[in-house]
Structures are given as structure tokens and as C-alpha cells.
N, C-alpha and C positions, 0 to 999 in steps of 0.2 A: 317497803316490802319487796319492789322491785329490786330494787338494789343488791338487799340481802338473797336474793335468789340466785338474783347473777353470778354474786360472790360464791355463794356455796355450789353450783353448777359450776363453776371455774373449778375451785378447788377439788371436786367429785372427778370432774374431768382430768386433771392434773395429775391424781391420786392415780386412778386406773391409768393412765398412760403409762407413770413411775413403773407400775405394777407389770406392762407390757413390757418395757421396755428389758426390767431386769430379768422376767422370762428368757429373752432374743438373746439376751447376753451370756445369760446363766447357761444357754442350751449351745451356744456360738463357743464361751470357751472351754466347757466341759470337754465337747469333741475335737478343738483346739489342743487341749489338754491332752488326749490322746494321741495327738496326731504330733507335738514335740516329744511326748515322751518315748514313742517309736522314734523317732531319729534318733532321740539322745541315745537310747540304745544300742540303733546299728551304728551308732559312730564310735561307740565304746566295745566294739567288736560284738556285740550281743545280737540276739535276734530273738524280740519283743513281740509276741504273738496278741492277734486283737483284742483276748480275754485278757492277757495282762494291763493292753492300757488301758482296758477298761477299769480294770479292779486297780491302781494308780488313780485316775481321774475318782475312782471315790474317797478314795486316802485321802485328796484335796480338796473334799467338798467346803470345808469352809471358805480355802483360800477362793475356791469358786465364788460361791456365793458373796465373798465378801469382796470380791474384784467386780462381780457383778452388779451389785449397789452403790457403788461407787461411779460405774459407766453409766450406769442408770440415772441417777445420782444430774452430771455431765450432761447427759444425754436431755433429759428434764431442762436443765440450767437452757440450754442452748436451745431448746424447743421456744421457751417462755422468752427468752431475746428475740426469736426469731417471729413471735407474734407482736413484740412491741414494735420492729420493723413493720410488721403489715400494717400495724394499727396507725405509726406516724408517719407520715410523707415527711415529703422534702429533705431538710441536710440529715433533720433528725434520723429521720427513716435510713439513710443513704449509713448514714454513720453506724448506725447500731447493725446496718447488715454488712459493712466490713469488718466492724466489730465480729463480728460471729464468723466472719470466712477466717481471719486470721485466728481466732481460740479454736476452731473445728480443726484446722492444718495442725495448729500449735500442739493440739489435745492425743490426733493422731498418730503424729510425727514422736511425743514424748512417748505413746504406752506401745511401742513397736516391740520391744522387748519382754512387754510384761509378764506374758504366759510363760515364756519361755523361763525366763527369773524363777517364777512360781513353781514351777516342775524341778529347774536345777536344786534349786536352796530353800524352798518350802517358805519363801517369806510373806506376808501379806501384801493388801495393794499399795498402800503408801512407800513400803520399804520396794518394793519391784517397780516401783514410780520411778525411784530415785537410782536404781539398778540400769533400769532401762534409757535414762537420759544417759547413764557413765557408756553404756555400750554403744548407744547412737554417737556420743565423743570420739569414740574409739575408730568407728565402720563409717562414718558418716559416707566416706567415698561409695564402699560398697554396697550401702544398704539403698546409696540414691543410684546407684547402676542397676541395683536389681530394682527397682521402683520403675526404672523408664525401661527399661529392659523389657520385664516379663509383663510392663504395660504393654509396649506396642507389640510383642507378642501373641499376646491375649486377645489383642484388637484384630491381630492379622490372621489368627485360630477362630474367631468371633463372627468374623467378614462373611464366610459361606452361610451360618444361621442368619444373620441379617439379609443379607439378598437374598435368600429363602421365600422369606415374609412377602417380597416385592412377588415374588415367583406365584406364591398362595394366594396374594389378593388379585394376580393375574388369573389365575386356573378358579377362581372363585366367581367368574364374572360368567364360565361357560358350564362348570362340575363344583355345585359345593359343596359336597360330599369330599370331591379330591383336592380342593382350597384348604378345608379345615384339615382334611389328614396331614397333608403339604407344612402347614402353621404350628399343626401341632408338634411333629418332627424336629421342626427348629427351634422350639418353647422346648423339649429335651433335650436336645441337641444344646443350645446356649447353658441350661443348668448344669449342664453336667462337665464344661468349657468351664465356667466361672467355679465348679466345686471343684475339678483337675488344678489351674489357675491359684487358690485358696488352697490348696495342701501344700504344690509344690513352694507359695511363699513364705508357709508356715516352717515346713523344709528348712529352706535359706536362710529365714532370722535366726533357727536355731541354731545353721553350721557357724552362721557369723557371733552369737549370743556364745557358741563353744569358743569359738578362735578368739575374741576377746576377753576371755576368761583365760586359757590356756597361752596362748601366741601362736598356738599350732592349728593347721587347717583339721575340721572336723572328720576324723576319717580316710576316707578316698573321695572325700569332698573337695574340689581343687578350686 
């Protein structure tokens, strides 16, 4: 009886995480969705006002949803690896958690292109799987310059919210009233770093997702 509890509490939990996961995903590339199909526009000389990529992102709802269960899908996969790590020590343990850094890199590194795919050519996610590997063939230089690029970037735009924090738990010691205002300042201030960050890369894979489709740079994208 114990057993079977465990089991069906595994799988209850398993169920609803799936369920979470393709939430995050579902709502991650919809606005993604948006946010290539405004470029693909101004790069095609147009100018794509927010209600049109909105009404676009719902023309794709399927390919949404259906990229979305698929990451979700992945996302599950690699969850369930990464508890058999905790649950084994030693080589075992050691093993199944390189296992899972390399398919997370491997996972990331192949759906770079996906959305983008999805907007151009309206294909689903296994066909924008295989899209998106031929374009990472193509950009591999560019796509890993802009990776270390608008990383350290991001990290050196990032730096004043982070010593912020140090700033706040200091003024928290004498006004906690102007600690937490100080904290919170920088908890905005970092989201809105990381969602700046997250457009302009969505931005880039598309000029690069145009240029290797076309041979030509996207626009006045240089």
C-alpha cells in the first residue's frame, strides 16, 4: 500500500509539474512569438504595430502549444534524470548529472532557432527542430559571439542591481523601511535587465535565422 502511494504521488507530482511546465513555455514563446514577428517585419521594411503581433502569435497557436509540449515534454525528461542524480551517489550519481549538463547544453543549443522557424514557415516543432539545427550550421560563429557577447554584457548592465542588494542589507541594519525600498528597486531594476537582455536575443537569432535563409544581413542589421 505504501508503495503504491509513493508511486501514484510520484506520478500526481510528475503530472502537474508537466502541466507547469508547458504553462511557462506556452506563455515564454507566445510573447517570443511576438517579439520575432516584429523584427521579421522591420527587417522586411514594415512596421508591425503590437496588436498585429499579437493577432500573428494567435494564428500560431497551435504551433505554440504544440512547441510547448514538446519543451515541456524535455523539460519533465530532464527533471526526472535529475532526481535519479540526487537519489544515487557516487559514479552513478556523478554520471547521470553530466548526463543531464550535456543533453540541457545539447537541448538549448539545438532549439535556438525554433521560434523563429515557426513564425518564418509556420512549421511544427519537430520540423523547426531540424530547421533550427541547419541554421545553427550555418551562424555557429555568430550565434556563439552573440552568446558570450550579450552575456557579459548583461553581466556588466546587471552588476549595479547586484551591489544594490549589498547596499540594502547595509541601510537595513540602521532604516528597514529604506533597506527594503533600496532591495526592491534592484528586484525591478534586474527584471527588467534580464527582459531588455531576452528581447534584444530574440532580435539577433532572428536577423541571423533571416541571413541564413536569405545570405543577406537582415535589414540595417549589420
Amino acid at each position: 500500500g505504501a508503495t503504491t502511494t509513493g508511486v501514484a504521488f510520484g506520478f500526481i507530482q510528475y503530472l502537474a509539474l508537466f502541466f507547469v511546465y508547458f504553462g511557462l513555455a506556452f506563455i515564454a514563446t507566445f510573447f517570443n512569438t511576438c517579439v520575432v514577428y516584429t523584427a521579421k517585419v522591420r527587417f522586411e521594411g514594415g512596421d508591425a504595430t503590437f496588436g498585429e503581433s499579437i493577432k500573428f502569435a494567435f494564428s500560431r497557436l497551435l504551433q505554440i502549444a504544440a512547441w510547448s509540449a514538446v519543451a515541456a515534454s524535455v523539460g519533465l525528461f530532464l527533471k526526472m534524470l535529475d532526481n535519479a542524480a540526487r537519489r544515487n551517489g557516487g559514479i552513478v550519481g556523478m554520471v547521470l548529472r553530466g548526463l543531464l549538463s550535456v543533453m540541457g547544453f545539447a537541448w538549448s543549443v539545438m532549439t535556438l532557432f525554433v521560434v523563429p522557424a515557426m513564425v518564418y514557415d509556420g512549421v511544427g516543432p519537430i520540423e523547426a527542430i531540424k530547421r533550427s539545427s541547419n541554421t545553427l550550421k550555418q551562424t555557429w560563429g555568430e550565434s556563439l559571439a552573440r552568446h558570450f557577447g550579450f552575456g557579459f554584457l548583461q553581466f556588466l548592465v546587471s552588476l549595479p542591481g547586484w551591489l544594490g542588494f549589498f547596499a540594502a542589507f547595509a541601510l537595513a541594519g540602521t532604516s528597514v523601511g529604506l533597506g527594503l525600498t533600496v532591495g526592491c528597486l534592484c528586484i525591478a531594476y534586474l527584471i527588467v535587465v534580464t527582459l531588455v537582455f531576452q528581447v534584444a536575443n530574440s532580435v539577433f537569432n532572428t536577423a541571423l535565422f533571416h541571413y541564413a535563409r536569405s545570405g543577406q544581413p537582415a535589414g540595417t542589421y549589420d
